[in-house]
MOPAC internal coordinates of N, CA, C and O (Angstrom, degrees):
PM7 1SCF
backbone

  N    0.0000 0     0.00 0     0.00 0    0    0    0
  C    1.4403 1     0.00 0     0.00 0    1    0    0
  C    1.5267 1   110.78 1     0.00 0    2    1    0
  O    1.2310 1   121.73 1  -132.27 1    3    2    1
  N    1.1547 1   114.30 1    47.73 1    3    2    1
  C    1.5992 1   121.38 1   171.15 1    5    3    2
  C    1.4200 1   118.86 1   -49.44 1    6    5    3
  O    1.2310 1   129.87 1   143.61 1    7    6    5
  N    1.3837 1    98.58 1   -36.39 1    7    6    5
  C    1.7638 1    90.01 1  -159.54 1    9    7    6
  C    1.7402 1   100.25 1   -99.80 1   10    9    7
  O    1.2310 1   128.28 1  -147.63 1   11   10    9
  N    1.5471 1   101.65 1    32.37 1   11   10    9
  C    1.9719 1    98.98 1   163.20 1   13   11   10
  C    1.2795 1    78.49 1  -138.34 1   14   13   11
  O    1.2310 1   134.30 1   -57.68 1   15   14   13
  N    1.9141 1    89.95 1   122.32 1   15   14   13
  C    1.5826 1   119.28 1  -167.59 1   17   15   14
  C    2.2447 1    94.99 1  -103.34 1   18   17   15
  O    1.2310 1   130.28 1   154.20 1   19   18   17
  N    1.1064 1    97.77 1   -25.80 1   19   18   17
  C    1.6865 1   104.93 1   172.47 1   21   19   18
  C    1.4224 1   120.14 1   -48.07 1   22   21   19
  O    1.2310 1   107.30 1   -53.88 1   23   22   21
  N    1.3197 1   141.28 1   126.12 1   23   22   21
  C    1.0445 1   141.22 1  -155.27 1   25   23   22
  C    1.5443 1    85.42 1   -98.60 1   26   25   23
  O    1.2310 1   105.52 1   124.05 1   27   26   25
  N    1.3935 1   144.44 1   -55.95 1   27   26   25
  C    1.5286 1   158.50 1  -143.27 1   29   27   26
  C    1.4520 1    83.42 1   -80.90 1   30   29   27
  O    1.2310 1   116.52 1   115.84 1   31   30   29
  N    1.1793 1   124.21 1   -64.16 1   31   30   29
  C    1.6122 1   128.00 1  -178.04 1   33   31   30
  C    1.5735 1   108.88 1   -54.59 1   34   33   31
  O    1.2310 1   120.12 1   112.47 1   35   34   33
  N    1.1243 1   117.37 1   -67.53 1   35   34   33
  C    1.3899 1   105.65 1   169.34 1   37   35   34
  C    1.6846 1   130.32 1   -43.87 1   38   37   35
  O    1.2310 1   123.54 1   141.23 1   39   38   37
  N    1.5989 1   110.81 1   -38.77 1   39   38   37
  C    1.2825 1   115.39 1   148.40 1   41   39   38
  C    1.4729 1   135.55 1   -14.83 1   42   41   39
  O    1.2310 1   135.81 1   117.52 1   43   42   41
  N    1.3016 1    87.00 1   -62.48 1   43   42   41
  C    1.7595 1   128.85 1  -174.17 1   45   43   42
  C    1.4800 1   112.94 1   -81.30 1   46   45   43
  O    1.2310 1   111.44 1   143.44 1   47   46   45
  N    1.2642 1   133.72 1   -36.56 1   47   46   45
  C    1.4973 1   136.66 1   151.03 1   49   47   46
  C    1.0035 1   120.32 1   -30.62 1   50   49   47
  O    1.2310 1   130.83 1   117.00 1   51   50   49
  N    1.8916 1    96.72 1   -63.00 1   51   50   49
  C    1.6366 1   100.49 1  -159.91 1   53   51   50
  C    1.7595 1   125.95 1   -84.21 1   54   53   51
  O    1.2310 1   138.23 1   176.27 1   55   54   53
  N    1.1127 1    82.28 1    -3.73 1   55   54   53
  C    2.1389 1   104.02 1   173.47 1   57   55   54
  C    1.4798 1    94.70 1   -59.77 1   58   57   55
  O    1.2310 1   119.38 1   160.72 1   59   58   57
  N    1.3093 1   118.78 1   -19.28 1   59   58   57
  C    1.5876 1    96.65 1  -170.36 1   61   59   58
  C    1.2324 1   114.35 1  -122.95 1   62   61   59
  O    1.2310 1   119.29 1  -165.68 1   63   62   61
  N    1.6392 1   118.97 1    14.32 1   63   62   61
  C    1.1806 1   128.52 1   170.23 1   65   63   62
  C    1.4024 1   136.86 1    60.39 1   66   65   63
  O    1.2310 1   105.81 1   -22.17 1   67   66   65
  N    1.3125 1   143.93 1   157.83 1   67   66   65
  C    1.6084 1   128.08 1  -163.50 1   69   67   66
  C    1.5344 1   102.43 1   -78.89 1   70   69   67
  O    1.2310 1   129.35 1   -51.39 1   71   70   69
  N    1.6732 1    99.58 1   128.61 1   71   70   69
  C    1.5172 1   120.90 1   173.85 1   73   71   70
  C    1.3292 1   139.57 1  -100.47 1   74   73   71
  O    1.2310 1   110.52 1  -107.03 1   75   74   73
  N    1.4193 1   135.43 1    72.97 1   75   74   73
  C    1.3491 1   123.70 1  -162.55 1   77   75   74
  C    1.4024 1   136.12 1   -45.89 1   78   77   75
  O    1.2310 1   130.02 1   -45.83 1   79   78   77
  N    1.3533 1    98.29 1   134.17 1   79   78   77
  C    1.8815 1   103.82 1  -167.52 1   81   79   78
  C    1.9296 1   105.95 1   -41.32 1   82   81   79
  O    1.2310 1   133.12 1   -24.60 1   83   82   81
  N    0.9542 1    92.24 1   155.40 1   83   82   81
  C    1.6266 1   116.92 1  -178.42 1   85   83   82
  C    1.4432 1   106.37 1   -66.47 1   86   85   83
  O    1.2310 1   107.27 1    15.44 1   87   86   85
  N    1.0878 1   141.32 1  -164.56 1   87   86   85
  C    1.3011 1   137.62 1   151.90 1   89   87   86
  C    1.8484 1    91.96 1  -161.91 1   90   89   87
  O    1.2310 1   126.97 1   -84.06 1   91   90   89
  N    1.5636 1   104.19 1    95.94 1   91   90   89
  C    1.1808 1   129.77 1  -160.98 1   93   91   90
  C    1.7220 1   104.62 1   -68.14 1   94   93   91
  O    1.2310 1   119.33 1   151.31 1   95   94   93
  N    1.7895 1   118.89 1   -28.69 1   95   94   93
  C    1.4202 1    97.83 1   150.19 1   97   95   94
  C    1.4840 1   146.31 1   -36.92 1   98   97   95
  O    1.2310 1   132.04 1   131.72 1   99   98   97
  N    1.1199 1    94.35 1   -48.28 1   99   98   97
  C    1.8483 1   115.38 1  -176.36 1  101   99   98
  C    1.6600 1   100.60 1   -67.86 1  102  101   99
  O    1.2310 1   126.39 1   140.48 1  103  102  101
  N    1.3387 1   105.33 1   -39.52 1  103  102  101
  C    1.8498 1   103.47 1  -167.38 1  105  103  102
  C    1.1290 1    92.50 1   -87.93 1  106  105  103
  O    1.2310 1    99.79 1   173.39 1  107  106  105
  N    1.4445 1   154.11 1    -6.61 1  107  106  105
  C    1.7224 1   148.95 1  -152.25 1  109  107  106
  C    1.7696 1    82.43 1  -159.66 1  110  109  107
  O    1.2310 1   108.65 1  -114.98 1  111  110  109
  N    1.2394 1   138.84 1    65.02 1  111  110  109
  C    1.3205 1   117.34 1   139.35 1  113  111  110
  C    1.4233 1   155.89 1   -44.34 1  114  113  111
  O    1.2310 1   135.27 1   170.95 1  115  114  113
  N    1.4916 1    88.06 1    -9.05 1  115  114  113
  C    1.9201 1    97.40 1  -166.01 1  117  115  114
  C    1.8164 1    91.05 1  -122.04 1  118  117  115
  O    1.2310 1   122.78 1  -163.28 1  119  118  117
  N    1.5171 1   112.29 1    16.72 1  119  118  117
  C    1.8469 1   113.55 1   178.59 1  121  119  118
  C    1.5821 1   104.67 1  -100.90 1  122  121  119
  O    1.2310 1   131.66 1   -38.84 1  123  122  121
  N    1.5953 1    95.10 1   141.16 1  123  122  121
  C    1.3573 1   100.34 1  -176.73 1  125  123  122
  C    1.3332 1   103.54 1   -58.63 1  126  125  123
  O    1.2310 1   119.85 1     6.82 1  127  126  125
  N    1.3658 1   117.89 1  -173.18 1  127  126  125
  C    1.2224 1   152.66 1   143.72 1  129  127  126
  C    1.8636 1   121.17 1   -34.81 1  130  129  127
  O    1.2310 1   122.16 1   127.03 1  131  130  129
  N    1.3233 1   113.47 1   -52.97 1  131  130  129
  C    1.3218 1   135.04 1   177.06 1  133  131  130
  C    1.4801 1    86.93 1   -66.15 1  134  133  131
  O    1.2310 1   121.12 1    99.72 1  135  134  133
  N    1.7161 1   115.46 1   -80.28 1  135  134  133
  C    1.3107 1    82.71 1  -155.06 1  137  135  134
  C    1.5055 1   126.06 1   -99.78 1  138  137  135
  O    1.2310 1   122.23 1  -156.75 1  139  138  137
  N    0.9980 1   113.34 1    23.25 1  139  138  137
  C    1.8027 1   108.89 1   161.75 1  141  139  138
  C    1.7903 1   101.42 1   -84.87 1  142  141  139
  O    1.2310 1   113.96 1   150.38 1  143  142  141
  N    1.1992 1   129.04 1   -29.62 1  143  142  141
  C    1.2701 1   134.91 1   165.60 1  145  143  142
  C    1.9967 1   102.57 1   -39.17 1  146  145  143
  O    1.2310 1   122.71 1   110.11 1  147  146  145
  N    1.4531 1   112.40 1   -69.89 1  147  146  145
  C    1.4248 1   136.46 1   171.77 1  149  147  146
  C    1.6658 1   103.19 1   -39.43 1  150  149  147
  O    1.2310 1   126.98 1   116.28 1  151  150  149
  N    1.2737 1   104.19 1   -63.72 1  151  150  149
  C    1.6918 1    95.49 1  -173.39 1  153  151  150
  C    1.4299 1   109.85 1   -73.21 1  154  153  151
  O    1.2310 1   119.87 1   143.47 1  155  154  153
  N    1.3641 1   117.86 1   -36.53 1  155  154  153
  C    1.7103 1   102.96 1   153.46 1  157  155  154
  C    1.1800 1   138.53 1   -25.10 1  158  157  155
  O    1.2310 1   124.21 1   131.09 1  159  158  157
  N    1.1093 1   109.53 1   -48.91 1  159  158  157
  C    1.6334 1   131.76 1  -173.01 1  161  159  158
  C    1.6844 1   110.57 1   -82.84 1  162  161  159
  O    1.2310 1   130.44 1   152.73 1  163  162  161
  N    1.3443 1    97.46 1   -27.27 1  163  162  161
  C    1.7686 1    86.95 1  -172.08 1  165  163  162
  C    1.4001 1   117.44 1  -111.78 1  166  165  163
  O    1.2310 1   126.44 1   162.71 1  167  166  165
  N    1.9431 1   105.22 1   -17.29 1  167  166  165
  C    1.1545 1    95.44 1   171.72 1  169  167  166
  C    1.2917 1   115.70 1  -102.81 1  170  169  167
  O    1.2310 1   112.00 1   -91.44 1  171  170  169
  N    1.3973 1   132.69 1    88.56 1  171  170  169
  C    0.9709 1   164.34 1  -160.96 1  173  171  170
  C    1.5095 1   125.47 1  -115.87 1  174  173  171
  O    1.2310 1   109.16 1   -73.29 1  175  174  173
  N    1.4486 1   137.91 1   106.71 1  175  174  173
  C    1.3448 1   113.20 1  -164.60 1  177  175  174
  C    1.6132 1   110.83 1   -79.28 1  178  177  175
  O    1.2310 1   119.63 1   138.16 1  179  178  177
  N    0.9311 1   118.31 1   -41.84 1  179  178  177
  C    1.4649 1   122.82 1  -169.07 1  181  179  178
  C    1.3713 1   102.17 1   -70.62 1  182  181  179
  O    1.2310 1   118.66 1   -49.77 1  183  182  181
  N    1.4032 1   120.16 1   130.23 1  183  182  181
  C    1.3501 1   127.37 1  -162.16 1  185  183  182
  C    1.1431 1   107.62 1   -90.73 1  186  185  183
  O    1.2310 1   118.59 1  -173.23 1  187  186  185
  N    1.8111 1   120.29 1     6.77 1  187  186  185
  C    1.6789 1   108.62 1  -164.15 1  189  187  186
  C    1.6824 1    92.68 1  -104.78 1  190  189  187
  O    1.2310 1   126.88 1   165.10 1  191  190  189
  N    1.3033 1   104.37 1   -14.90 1  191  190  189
  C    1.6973 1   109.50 1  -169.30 1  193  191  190
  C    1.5567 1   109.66 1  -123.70 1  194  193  191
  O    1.2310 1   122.38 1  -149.92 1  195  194  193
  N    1.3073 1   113.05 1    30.08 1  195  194  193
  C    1.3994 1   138.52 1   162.79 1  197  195  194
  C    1.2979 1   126.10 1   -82.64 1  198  197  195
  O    1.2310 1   108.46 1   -71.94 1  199  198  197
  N    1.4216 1   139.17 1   108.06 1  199  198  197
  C    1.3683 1   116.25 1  -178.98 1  201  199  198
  C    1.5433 1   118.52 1   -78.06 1  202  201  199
  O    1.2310 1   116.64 1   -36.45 1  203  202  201
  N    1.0856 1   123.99 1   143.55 1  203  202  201
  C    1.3263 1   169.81 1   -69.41 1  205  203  202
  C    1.6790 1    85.09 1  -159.44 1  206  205  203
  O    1.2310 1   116.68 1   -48.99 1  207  206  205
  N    1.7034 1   123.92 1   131.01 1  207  206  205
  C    0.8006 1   130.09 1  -173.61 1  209  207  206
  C    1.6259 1   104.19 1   -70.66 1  210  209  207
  O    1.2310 1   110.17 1   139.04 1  211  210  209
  N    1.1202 1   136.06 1   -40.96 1  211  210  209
  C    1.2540 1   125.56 1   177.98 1  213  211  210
  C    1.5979 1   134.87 1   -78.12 1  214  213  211
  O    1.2310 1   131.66 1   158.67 1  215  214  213
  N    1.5464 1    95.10 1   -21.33 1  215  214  213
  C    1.6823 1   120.02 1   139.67 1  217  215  214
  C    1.5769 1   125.29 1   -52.61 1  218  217  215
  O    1.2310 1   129.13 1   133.68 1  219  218  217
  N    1.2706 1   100.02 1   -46.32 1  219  218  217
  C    1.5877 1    99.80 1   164.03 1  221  219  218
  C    1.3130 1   132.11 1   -59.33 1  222  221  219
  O    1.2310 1   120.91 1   123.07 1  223  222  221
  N    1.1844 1   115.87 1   -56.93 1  223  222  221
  C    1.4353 1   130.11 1   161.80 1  225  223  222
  C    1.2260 1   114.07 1   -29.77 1  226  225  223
  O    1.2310 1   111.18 1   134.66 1  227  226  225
  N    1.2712 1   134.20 1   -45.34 1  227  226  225
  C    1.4946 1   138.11 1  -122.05 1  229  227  226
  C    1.7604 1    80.76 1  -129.69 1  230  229  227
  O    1.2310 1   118.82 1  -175.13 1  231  230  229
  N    1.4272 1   119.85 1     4.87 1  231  230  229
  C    1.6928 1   126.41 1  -166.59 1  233  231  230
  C    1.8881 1    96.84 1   -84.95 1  234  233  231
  O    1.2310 1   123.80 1   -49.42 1  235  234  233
  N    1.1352 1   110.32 1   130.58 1  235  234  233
  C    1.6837 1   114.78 1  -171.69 1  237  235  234
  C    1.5719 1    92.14 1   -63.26 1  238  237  235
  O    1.2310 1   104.26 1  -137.08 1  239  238  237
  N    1.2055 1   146.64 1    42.92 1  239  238  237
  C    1.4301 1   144.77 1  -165.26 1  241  239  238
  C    1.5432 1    86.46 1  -130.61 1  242  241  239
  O    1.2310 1   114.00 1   146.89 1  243  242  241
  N    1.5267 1   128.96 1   -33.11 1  243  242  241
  C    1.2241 1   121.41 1   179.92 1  245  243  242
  C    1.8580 1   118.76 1  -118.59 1  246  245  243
  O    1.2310 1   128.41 1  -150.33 1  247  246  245
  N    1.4414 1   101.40 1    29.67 1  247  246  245
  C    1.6456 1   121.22 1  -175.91 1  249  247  246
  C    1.5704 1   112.91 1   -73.05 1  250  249  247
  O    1.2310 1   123.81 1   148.61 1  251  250  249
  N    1.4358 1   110.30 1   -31.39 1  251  250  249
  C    1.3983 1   102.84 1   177.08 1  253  251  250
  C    1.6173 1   122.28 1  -105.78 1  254  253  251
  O    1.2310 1   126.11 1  -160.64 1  255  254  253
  N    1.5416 1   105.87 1    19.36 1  255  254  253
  C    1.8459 1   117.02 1   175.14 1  257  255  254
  C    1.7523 1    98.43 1  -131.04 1  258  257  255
  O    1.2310 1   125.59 1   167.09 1  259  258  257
  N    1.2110 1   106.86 1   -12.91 1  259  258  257
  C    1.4088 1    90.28 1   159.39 1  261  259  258
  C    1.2994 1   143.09 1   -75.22 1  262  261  259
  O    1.2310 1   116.87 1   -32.34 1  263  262  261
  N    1.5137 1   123.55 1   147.66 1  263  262  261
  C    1.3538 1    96.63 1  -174.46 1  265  263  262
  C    2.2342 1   102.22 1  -138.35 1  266  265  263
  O    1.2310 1   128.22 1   -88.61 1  267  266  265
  N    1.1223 1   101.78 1    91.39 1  267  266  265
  C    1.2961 1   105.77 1  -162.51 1  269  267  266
  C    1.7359 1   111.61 1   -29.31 1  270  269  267
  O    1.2310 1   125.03 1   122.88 1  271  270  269
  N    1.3189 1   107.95 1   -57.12 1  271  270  269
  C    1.4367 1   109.04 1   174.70 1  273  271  270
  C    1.4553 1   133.88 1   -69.16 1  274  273  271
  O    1.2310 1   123.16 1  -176.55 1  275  274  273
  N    1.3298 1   111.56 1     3.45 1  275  274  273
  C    1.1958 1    96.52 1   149.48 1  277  275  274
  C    1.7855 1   130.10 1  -122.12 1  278  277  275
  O    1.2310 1   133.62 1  -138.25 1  279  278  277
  N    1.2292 1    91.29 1    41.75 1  279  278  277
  C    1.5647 1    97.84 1   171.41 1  281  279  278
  C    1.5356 1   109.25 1  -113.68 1  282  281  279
  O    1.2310 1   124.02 1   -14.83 1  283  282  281
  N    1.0673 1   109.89 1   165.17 1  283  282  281
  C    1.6521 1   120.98 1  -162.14 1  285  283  282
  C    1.5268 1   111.69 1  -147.65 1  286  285  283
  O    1.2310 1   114.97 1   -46.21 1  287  286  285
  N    1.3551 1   127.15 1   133.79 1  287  286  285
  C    1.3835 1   120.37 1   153.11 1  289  287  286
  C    0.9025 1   133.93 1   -96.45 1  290  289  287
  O    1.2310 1   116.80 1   -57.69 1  291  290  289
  N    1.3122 1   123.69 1   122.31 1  291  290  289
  C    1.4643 1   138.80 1   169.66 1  293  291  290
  C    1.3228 1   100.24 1    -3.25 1  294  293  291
  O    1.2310 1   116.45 1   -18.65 1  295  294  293
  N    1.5498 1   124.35 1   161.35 1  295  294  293
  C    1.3931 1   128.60 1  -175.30 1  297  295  294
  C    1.8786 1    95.26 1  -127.61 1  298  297  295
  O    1.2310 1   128.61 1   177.83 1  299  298  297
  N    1.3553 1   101.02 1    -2.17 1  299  298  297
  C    1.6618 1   107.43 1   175.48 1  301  299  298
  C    1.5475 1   111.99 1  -174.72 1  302  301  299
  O    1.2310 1   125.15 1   -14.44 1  303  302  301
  N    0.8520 1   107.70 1   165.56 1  303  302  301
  C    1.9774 1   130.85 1  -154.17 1  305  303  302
  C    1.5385 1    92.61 1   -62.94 1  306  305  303
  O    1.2310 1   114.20 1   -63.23 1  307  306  305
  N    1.7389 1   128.58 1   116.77 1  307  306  305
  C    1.4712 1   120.15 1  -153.40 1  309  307  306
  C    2.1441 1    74.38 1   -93.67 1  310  309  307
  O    1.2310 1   120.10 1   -30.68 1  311  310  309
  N    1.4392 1   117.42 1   149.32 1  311  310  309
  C    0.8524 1   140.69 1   165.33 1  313  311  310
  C    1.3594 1   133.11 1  -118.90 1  314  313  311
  O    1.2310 1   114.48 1   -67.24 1  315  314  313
  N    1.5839 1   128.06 1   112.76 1  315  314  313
  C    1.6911 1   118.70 1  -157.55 1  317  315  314
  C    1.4985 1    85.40 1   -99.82 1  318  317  315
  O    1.2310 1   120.59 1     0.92 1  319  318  317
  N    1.1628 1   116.48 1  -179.08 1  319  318  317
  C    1.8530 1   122.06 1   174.62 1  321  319  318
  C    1.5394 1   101.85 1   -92.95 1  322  321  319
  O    1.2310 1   123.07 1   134.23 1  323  322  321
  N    1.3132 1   111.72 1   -45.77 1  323  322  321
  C    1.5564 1   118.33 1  -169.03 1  325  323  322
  C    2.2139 1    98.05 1   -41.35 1  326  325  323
  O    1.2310 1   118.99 1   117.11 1  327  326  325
  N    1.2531 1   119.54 1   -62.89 1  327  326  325
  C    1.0606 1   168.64 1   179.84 1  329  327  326
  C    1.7424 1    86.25 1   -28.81 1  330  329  327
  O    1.2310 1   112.45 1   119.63 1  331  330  329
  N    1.0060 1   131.86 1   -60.37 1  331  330  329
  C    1.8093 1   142.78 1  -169.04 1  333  331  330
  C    1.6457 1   120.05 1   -90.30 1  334  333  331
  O    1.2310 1   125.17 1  -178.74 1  335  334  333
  N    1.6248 1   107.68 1     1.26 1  335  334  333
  C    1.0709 1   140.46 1   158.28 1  337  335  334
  C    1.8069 1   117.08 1   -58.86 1  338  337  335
  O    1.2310 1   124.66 1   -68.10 1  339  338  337
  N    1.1824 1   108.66 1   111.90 1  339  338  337
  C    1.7351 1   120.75 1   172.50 1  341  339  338
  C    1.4790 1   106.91 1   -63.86 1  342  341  339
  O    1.2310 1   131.52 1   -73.52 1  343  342  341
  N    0.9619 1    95.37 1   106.48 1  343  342  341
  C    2.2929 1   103.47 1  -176.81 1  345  343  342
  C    1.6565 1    98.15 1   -95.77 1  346  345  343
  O    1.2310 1   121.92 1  -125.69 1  347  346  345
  N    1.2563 1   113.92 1    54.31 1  347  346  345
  C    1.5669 1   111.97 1   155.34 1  349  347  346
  C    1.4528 1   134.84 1   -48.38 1  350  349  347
  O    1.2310 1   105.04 1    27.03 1  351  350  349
  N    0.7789 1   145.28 1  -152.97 1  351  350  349
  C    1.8135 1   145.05 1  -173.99 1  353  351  350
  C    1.4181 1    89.27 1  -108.98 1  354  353  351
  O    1.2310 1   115.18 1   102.44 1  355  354  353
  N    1.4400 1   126.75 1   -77.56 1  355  354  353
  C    1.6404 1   123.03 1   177.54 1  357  355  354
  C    1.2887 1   107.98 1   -46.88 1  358  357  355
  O    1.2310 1   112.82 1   121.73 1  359  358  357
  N    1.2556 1   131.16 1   -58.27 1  359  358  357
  C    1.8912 1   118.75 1   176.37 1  361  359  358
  C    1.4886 1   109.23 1   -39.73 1  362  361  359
  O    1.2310 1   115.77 1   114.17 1  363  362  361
  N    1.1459 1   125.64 1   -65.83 1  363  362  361
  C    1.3901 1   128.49 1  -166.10 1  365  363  362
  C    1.7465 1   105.12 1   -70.77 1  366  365  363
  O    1.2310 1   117.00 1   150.16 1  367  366  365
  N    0.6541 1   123.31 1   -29.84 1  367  366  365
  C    1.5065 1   119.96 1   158.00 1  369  367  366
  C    1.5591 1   104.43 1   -45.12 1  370  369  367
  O    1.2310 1   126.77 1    98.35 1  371  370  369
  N    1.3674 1   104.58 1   -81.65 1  371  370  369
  C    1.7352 1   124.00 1  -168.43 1  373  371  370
  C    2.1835 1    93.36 1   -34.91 1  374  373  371
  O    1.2310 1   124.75 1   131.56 1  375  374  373
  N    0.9919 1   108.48 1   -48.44 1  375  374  373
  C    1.5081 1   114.93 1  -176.75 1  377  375  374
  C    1.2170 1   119.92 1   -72.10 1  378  377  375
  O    1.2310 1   113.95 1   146.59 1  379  378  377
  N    1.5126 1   129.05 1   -33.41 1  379  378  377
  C    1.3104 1   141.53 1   150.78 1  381  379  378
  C    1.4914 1   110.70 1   -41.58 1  382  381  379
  O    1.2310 1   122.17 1   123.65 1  383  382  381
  N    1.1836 1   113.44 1   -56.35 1  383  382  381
  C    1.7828 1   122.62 1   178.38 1  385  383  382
  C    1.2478 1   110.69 1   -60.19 1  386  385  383
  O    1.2310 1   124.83 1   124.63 1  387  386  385
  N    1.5319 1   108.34 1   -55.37 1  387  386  385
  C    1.6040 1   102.79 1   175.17 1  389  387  386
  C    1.5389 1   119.65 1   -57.89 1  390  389  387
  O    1.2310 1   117.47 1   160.18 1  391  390  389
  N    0.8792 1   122.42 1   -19.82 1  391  390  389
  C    1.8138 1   123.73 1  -175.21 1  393  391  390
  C    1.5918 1    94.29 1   -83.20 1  394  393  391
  O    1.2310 1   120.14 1   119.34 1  395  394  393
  N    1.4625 1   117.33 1   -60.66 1  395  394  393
  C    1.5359 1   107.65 1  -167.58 1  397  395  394
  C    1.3605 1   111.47 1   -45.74 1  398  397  395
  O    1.2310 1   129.55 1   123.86 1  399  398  397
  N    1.6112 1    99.20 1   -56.14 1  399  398  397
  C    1.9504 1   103.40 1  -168.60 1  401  399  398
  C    1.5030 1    96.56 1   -44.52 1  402  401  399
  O    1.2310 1   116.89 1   105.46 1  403  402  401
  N    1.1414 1   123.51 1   -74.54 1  403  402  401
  C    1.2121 1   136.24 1  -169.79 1  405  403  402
  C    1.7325 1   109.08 1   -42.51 1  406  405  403
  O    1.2310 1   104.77 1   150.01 1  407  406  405
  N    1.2804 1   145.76 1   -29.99 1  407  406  405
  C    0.9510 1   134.17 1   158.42 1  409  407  406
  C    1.5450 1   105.91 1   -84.21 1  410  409  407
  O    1.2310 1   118.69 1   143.30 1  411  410  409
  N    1.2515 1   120.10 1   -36.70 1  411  410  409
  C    2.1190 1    97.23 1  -170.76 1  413  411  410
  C    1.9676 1    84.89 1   -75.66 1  414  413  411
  O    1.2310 1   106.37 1  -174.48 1  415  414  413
  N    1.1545 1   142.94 1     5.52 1  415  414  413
  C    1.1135 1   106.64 1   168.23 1  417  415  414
  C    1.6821 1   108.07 1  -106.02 1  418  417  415
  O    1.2310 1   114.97 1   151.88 1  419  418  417
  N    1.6065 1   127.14 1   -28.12 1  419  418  417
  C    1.9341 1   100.69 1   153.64 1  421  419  418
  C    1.3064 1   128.78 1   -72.82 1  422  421  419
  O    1.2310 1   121.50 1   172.67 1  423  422  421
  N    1.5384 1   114.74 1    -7.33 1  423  422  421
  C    2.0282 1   101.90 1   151.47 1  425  423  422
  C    1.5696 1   119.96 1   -67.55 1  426  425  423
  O    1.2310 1   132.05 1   147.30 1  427  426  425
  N    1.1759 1    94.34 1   -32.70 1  427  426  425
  C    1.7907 1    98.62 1   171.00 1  429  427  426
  C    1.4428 1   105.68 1   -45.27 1  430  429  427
  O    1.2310 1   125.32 1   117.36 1  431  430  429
  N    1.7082 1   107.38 1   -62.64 1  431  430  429
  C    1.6991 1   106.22 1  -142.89 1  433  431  430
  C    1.4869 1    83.29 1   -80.56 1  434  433  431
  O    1.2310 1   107.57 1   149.26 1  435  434  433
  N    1.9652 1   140.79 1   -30.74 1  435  434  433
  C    0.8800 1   138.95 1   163.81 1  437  435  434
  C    1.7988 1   110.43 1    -8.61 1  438  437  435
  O    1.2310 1   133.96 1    95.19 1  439  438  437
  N    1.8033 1    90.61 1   -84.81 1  439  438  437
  C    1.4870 1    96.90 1   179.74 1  441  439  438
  C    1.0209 1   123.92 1   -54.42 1  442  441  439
  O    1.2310 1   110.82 1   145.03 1  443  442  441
  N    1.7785 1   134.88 1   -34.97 1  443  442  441
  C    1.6353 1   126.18 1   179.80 1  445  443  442
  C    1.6206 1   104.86 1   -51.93 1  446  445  443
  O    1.2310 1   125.52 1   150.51 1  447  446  445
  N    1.1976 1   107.00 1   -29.49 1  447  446  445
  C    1.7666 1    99.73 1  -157.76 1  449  447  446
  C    1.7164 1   107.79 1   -79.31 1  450  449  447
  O    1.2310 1   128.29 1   139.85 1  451  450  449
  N    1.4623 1   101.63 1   -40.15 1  451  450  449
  C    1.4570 1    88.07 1   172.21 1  453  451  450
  C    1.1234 1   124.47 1   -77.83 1  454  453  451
  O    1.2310 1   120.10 1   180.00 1  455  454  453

């Protein structure tokens, strides 16, 4: 695991000890060929021998929903607002809170309705 230079992360790896690869036939019996081939390839931990989102795409797993002509590239760097936001320790708190309230209050109205 060379290429996680984080000491806390590495910490955190090794709590869970060495795990043998999957063999994504057995867990996906009824998946073609293409794509247990595809999830091979991407779910991958090491990011240097991972394929590559535009490698993926281009994976014969997505040959018969693709449609070359109608995709397009951006003509400039697409920018969301959420995205330009400072994710400090107190911000992400403040956002943590907002999600809970906001869900214990539609399980609330959840339960009134039934």
């Amino acid at each position: 695991m060379s290429y996680v230079t984080d000491q806390k992360a590495l910490e955190y790896l090794s709590a869970f000890g060495k795990m043998k690869k999957q063999d994504f036939s057995t867990l996906y019996p009824g998946a073609g060929a293409e794509a247990l081939d595809l999830l091979d390839k991407i779910l991958v931990f090491n990011p240097y021998f991972r394929l590559g989102v535009d490698d993926a795409l281009a994976h014969p797993f997505f040959k018969k929903i693709k449609k070359a002509e109608k995709e397009v590239d951006a003509k400039e760097e697409i920018q969301i607002d959420f995205e330009k936001d400072h994710l400090d320790k107190k911000r992400l708190r403040e956002l943590f809170l907002e999600e809970i309230a906001w869900f214990k209050k539609h399980k609330l109205a959840d339960k009134l309705v039934k």
